[in-house]
OpenMM code with the backbone's topology and positions (N, CA, C; nanometers):
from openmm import Vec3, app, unit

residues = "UNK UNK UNK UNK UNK UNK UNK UNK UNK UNK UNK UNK UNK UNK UNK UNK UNK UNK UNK UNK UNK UNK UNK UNK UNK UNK UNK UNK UNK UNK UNK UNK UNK UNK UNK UNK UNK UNK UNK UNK UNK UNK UNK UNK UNK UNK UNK UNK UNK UNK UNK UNK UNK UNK UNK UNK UNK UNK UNK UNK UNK UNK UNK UNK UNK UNK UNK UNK UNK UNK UNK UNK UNK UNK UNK UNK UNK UNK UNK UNK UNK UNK UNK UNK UNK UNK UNK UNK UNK UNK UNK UNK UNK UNK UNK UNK UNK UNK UNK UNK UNK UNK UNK UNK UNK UNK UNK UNK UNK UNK UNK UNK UNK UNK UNK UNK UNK UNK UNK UNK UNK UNK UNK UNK UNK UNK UNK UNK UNK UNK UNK UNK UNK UNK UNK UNK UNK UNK UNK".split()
positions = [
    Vec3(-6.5677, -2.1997, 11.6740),
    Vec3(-6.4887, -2.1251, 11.5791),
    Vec3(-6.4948, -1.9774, 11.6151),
    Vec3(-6.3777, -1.9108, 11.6226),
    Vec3(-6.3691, -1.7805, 11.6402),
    Vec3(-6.3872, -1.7220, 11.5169),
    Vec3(-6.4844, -1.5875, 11.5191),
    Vec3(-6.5605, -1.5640, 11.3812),
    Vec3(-6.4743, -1.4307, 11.3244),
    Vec3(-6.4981, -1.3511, 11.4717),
    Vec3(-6.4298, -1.2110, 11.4451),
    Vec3(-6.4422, -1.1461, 11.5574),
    Vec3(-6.3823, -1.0271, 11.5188),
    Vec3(-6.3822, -0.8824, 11.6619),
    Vec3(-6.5019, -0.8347, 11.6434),
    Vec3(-6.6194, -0.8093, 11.7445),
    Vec3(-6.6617, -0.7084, 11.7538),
    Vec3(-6.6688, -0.5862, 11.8633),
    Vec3(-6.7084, -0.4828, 11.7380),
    Vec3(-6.6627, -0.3665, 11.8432),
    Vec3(-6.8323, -0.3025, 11.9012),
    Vec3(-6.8446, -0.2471, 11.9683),
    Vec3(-6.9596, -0.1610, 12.0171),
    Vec3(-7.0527, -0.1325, 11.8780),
    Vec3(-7.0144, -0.0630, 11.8628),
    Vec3(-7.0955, 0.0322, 11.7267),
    Vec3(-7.1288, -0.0639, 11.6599),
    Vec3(-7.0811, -0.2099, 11.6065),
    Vec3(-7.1856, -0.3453, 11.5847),
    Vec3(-7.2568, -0.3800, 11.6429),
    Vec3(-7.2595, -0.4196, 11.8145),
    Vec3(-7.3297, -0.4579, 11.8302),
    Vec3(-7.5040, -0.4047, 11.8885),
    Vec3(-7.3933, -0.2233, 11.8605),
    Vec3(-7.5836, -0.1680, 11.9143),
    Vec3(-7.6964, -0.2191, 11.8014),
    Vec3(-7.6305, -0.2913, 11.6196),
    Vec3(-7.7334, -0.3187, 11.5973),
    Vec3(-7.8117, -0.4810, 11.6232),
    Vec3(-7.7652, -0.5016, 11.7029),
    Vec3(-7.8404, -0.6334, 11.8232),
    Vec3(-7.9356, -0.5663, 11.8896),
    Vec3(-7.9026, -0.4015, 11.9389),
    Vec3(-7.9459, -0.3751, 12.0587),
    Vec3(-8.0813, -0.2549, 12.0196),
    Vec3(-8.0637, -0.2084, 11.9292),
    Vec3(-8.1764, -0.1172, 11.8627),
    Vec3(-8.2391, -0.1265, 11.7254),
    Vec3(-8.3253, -0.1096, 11.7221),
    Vec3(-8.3750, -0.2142, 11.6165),
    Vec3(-8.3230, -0.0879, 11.4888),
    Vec3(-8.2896, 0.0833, 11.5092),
    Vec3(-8.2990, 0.1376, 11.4309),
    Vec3(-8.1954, 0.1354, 11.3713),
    Vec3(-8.0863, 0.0136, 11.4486),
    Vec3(-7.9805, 0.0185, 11.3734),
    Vec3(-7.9234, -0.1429, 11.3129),
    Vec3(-8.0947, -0.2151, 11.3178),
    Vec3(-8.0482, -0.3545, 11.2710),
    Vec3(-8.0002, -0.3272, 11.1311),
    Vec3(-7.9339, -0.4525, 11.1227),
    Vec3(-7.8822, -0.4534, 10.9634),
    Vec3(-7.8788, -0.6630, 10.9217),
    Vec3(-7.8072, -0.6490, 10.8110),
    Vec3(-7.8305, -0.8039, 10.7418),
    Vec3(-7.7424, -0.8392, 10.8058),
    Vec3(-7.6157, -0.7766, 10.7717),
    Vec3(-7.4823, -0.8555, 10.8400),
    Vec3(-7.4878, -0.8865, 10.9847),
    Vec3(-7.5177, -0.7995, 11.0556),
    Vec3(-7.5421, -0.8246, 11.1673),
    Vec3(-7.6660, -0.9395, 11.2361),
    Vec3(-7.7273, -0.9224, 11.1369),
    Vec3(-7.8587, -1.0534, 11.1668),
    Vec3(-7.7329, -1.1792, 11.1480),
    Vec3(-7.6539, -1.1848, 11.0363),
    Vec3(-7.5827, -1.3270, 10.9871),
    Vec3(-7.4917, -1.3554, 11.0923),
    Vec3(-7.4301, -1.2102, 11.1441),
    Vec3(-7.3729, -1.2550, 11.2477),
    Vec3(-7.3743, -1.3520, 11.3957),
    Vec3(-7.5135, -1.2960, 11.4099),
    Vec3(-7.6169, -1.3512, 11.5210),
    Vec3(-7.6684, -1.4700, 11.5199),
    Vec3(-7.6747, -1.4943, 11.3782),
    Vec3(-7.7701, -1.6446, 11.3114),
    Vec3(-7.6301, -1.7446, 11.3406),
    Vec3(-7.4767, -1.6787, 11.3063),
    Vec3(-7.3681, -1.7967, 11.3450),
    Vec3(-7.3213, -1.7966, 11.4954),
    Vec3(-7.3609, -1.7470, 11.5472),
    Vec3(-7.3592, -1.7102, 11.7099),
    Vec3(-7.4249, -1.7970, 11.7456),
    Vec3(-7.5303, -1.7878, 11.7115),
    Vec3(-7.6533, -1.9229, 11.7950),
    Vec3(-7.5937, -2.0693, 11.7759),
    Vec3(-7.5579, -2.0533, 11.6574),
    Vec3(-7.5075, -2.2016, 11.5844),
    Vec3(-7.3535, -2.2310, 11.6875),
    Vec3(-7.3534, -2.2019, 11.7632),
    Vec3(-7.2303, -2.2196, 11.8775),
    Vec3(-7.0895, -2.1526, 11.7531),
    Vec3(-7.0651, -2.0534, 11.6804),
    Vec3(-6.9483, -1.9692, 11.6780),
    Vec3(-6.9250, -1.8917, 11.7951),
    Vec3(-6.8430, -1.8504, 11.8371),
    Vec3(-6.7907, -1.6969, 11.8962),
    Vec3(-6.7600, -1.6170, 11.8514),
    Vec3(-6.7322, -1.4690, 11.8935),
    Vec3(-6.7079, -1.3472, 11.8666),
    Vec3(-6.5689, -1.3267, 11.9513),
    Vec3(-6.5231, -1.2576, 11.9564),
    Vec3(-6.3718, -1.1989, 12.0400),
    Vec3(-6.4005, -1.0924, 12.0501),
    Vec3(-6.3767, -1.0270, 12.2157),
    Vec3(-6.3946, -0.9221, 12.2274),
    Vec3(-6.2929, -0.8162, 12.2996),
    Vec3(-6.2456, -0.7071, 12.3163),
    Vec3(-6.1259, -0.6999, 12.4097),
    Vec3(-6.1950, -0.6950, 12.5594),
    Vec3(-6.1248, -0.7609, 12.6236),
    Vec3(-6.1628, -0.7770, 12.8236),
    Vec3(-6.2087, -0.6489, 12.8304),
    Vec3(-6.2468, -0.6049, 12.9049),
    Vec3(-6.3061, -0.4492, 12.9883),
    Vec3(-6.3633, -0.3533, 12.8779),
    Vec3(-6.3565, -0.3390, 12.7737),
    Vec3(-6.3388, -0.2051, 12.7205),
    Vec3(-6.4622, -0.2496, 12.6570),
    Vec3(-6.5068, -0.3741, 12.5865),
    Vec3(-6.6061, -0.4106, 12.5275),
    Vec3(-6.7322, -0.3802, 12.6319),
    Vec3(-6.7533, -0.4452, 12.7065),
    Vec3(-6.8536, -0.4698, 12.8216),
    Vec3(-6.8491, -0.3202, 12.9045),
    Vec3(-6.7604, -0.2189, 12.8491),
    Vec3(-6.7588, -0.0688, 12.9061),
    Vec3(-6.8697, -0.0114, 12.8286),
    Vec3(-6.8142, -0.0035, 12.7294),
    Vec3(-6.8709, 0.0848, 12.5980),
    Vec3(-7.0306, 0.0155, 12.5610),
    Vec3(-7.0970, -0.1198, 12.5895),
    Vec3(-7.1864, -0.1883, 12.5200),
    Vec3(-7.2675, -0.1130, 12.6940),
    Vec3(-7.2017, -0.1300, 12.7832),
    Vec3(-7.2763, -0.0277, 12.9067),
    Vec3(-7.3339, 0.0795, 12.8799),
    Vec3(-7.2155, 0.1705, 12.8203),
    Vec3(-7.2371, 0.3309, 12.8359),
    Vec3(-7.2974, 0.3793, 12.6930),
    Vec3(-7.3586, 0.2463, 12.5853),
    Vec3(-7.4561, 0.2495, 12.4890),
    Vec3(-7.5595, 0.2512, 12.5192),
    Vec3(-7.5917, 0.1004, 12.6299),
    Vec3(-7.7154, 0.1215, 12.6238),
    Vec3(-7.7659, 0.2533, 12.7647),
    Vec3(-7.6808, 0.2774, 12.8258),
    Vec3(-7.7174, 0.3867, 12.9423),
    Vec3(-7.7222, 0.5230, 12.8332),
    Vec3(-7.6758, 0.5819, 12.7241),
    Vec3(-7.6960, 0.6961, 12.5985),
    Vec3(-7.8388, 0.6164, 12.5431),
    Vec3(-7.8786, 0.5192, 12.5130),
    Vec3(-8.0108, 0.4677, 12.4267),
    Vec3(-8.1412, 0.4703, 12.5380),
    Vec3(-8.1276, 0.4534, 12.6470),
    Vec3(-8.2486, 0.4722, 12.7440),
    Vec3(-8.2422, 0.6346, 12.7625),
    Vec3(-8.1258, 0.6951, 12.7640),
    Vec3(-8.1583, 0.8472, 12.7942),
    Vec3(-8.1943, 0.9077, 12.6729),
    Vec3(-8.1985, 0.8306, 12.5336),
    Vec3(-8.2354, 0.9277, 12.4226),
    Vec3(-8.3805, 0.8528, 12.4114),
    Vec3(-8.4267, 0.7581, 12.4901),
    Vec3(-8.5504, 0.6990, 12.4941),
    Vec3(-8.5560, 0.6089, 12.3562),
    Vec3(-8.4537, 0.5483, 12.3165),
    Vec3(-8.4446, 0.4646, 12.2112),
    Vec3(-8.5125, 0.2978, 12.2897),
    Vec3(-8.4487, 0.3098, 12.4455),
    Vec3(-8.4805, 0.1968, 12.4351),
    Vec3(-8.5379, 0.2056, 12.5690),
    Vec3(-8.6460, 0.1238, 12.6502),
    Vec3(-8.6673, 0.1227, 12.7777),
    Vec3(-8.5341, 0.1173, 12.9006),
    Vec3(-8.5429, 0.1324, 13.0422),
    Vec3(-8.4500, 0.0592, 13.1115),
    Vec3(-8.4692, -0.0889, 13.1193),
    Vec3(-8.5760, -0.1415, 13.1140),
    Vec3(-8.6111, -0.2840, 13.1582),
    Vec3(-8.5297, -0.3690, 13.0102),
    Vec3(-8.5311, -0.2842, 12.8670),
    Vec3(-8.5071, -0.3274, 12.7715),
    Vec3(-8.3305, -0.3471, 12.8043),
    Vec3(-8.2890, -0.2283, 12.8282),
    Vec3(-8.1615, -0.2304, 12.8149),
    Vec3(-8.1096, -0.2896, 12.9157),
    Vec3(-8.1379, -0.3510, 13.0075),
    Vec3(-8.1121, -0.4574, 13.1317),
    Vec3(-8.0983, -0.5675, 13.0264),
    Vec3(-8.2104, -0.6069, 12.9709),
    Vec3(-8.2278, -0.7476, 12.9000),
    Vec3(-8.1719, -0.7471, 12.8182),
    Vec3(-8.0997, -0.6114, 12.7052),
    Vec3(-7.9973, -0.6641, 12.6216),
    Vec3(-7.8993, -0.6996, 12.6885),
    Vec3(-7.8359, -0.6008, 12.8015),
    Vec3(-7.7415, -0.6156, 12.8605),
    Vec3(-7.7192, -0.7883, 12.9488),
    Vec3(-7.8109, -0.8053, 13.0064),
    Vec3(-7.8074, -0.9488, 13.0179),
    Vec3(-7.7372, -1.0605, 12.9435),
    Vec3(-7.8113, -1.0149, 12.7773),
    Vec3(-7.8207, -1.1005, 12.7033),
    Vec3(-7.6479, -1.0760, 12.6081),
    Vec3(-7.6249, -0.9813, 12.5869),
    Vec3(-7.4657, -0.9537, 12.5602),
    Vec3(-7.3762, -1.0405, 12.6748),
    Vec3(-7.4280, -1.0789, 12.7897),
    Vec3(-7.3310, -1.1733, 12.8828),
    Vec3(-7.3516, -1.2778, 12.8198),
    Vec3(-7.4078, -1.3217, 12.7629),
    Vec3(-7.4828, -1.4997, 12.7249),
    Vec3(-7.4172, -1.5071, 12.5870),
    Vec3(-7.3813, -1.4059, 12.4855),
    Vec3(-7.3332, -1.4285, 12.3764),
    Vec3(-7.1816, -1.4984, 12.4265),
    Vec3(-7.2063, -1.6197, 12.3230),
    Vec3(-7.0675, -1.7270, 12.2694),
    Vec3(-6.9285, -1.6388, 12.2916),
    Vec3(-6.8312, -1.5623, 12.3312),
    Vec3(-6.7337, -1.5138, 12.3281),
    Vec3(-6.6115, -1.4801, 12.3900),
    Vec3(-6.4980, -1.4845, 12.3315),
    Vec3(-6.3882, -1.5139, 12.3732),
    Vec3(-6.3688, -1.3615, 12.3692),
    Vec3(-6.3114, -1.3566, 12.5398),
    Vec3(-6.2735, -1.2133, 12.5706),
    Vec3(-6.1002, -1.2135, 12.6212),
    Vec3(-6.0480, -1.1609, 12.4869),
    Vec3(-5.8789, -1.1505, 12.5253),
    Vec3(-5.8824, -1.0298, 12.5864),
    Vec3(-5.7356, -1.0667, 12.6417),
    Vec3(-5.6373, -0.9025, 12.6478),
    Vec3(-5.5788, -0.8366, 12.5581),
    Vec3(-5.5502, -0.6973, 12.5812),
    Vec3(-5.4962, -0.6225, 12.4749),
    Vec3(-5.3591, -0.7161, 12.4406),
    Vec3(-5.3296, -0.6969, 12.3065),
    Vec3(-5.1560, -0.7850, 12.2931),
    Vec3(-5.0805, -0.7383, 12.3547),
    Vec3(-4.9949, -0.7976, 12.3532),
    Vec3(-4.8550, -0.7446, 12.4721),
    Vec3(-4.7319, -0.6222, 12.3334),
    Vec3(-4.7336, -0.5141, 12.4352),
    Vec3(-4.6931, -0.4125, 12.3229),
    Vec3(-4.7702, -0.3183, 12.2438),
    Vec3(-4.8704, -0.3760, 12.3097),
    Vec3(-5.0009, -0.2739, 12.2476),
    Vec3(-4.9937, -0.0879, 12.2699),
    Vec3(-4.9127, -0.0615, 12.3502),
    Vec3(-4.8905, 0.0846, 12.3679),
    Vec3(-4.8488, 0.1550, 12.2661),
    Vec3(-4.7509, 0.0932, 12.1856),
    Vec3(-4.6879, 0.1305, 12.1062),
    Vec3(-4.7433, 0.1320, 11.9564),
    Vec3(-4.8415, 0.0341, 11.8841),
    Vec3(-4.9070, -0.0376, 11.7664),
    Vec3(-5.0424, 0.0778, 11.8038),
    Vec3(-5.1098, 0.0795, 11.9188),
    Vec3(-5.2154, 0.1373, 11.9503),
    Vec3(-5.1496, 0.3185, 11.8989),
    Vec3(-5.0618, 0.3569, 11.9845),
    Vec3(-5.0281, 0.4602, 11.9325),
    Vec3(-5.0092, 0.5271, 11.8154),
    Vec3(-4.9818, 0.3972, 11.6832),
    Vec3(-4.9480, 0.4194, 11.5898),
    Vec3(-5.0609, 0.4588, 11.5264),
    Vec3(-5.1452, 0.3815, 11.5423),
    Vec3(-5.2781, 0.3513, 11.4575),
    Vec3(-5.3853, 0.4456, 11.4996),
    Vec3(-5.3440, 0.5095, 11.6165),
    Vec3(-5.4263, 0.6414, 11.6539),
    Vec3(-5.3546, 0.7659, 11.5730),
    Vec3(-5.2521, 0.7740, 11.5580),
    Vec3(-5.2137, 0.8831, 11.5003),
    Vec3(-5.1957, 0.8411, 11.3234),
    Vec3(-5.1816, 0.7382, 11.2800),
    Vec3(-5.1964, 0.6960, 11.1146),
    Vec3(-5.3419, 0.6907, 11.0664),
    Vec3(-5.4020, 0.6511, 11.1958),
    Vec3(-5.5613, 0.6272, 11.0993),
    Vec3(-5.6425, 0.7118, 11.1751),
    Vec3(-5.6019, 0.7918, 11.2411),
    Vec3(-5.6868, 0.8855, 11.3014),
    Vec3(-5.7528, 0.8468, 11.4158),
    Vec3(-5.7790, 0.7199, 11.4897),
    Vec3(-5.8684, 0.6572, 11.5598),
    Vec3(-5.8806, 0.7282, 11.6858),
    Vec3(-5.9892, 0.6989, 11.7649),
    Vec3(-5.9825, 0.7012, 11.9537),
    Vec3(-5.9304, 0.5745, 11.9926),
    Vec3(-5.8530, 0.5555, 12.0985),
    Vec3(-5.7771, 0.5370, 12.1461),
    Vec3(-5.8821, 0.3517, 12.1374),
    Vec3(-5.9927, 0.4154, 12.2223),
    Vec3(-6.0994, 0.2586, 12.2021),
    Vec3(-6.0963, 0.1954, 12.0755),
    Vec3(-6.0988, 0.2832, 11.9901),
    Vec3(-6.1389, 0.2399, 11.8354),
    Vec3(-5.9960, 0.1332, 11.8414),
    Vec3(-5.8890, 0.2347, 11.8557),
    Vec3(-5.7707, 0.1029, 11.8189),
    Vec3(-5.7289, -0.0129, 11.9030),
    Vec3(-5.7967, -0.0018, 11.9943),
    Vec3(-5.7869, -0.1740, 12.0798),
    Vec3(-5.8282, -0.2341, 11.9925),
    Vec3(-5.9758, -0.2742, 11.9441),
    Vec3(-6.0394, -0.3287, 11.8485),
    Vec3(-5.9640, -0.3574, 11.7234),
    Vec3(-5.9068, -0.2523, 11.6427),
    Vec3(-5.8003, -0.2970, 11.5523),
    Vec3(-5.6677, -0.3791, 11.5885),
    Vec3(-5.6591, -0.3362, 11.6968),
    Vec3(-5.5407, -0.4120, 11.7274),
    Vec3(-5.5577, -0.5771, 11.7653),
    Vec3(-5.6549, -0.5787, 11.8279),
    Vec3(-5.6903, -0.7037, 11.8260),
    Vec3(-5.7118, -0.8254, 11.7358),
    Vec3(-5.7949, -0.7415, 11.6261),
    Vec3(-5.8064, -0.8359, 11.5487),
    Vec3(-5.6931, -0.8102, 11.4365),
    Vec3(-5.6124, -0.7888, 11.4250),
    Vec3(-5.4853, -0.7556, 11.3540),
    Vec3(-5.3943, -0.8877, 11.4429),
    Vec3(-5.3891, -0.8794, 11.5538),
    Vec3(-5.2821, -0.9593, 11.6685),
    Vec3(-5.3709, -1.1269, 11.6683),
    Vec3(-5.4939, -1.1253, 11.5859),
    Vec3(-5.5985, -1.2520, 11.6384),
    Vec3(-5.6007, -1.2916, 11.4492),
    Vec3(-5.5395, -1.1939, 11.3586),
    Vec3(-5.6068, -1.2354, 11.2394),
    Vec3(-5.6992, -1.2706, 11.1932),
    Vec3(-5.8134, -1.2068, 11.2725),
    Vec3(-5.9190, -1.1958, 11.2546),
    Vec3(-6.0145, -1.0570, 11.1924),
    Vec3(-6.1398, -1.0872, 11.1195),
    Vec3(-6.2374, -0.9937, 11.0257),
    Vec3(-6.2593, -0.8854, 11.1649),
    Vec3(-6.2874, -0.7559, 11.1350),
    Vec3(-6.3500, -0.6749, 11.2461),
    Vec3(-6.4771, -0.6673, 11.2007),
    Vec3(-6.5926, -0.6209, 11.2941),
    Vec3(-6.7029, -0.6627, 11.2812),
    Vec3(-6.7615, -0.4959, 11.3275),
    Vec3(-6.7678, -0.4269, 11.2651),
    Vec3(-6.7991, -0.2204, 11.3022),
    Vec3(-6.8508, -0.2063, 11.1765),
    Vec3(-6.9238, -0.0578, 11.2286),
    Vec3(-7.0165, -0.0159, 11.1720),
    Vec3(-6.9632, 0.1615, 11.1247),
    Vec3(-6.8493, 0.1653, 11.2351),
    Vec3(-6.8302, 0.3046, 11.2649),
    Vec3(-6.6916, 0.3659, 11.1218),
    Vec3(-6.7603, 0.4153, 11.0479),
    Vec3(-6.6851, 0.4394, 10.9032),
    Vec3(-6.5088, 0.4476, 10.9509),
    Vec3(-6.5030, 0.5498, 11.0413),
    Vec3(-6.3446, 0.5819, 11.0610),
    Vec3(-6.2717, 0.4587, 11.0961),
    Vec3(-6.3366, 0.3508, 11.1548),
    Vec3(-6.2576, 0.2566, 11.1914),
    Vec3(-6.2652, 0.1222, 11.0554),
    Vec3(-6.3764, 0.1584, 11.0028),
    Vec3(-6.3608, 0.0842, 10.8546),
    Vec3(-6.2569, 0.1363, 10.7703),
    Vec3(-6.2193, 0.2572, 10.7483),
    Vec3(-6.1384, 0.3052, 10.6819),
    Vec3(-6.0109, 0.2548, 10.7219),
    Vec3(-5.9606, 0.2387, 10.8564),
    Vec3(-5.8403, 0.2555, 10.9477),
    Vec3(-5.8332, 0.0521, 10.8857),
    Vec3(-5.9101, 0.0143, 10.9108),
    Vec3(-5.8914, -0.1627, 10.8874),
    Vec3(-5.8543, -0.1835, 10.7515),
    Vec3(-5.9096, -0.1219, 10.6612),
    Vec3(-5.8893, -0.1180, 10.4942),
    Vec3(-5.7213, -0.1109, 10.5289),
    Vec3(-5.7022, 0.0478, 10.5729),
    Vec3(-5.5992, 0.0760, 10.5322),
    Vec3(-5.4636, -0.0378, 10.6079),
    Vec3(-5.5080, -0.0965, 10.6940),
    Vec3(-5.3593, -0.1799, 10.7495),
    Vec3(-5.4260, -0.3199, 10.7158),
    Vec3(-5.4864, -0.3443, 10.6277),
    Vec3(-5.4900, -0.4649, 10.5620),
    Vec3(-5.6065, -0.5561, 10.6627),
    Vec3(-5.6851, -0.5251, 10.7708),
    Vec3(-5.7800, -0.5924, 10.8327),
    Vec3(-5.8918, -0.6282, 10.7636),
    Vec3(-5.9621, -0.7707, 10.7229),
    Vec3(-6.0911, -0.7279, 10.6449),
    Vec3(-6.2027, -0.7235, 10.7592),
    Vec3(-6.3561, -0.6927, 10.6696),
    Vec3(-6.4602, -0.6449, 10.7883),
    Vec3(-6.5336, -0.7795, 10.7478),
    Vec3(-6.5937, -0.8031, 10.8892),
    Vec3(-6.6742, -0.9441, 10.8818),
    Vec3(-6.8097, -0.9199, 10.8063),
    Vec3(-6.8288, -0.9805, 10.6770),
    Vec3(-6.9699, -1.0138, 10.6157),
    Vec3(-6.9240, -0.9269, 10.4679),
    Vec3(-6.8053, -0.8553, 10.4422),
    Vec3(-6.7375, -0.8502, 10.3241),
    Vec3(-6.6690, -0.9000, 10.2596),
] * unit.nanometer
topology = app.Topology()
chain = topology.addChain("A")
for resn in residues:
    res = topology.addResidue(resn, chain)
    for name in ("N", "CA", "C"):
        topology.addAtom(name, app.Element.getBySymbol(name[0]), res)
């Protein structure tokens, strides 16, 4: 079962403990149980990189650690689409209506195009999902 989108800023709390949370534990607990997550192709596996390479340089986390999350983010259950077709245009919108970075609105767009919950942590993009009708996974 496809559960939801997640974006980066969820899943660093997998990846640091200072940013575990409940939802995110529940998330993890239906992950194991063979659900999936959806993620967008490239941009996910960019950004969950250039997290944990910012968390070893702020000494949040070891390198040996952030290898082994990073490992372990390959092994999670998940279906990795492409952006929708037309996405230049919807992406554009939603960067300039909801304020987003450009990353932030792949993620919306996705799960908007998948009808699926988004799964973030990062307020501006909670706001941006409220506002075009997306709900957030574990609300």
């Amino acid at each position: 079962m496809r559960l939801c989108v997640v974006d980066c800023s969820f899943a660093m709390a997998w990846m640091c403990a200072d940013e575990k949370n409940a939802v995110a534990d529940e998330l993890l607990a239906r992950i194991e149980q063979a659900d999936s997550i959806v993620v967008p192709a490239v941009l996910w596996a960019l950004e969950v990189r250039n997290a944990l390479r910012t968390a070893v340089g702020r000494k949040r986390l070891t390198a040996a650690a952030a290898e082994a999350m990073r490992l372990a983010m390959l092994d999670l259950p998940r279906i990795t689409v492409s952006c929708p077709p037309g996405l230049g245009d919807e992406m554009d919108r939603l960067v300039r209506e909801c304020d987003l970075t450009s990353y932030d609105a792949v993620y919306l767009a996705v799960a908007m195009e998948h009808g699926l919950p988004l799964a973030t942590t990062d307020a501006q993009l909670v706001a941006a999902a409220r506002k075009v009708g997306v709900d957030r996974f574990g609300e």
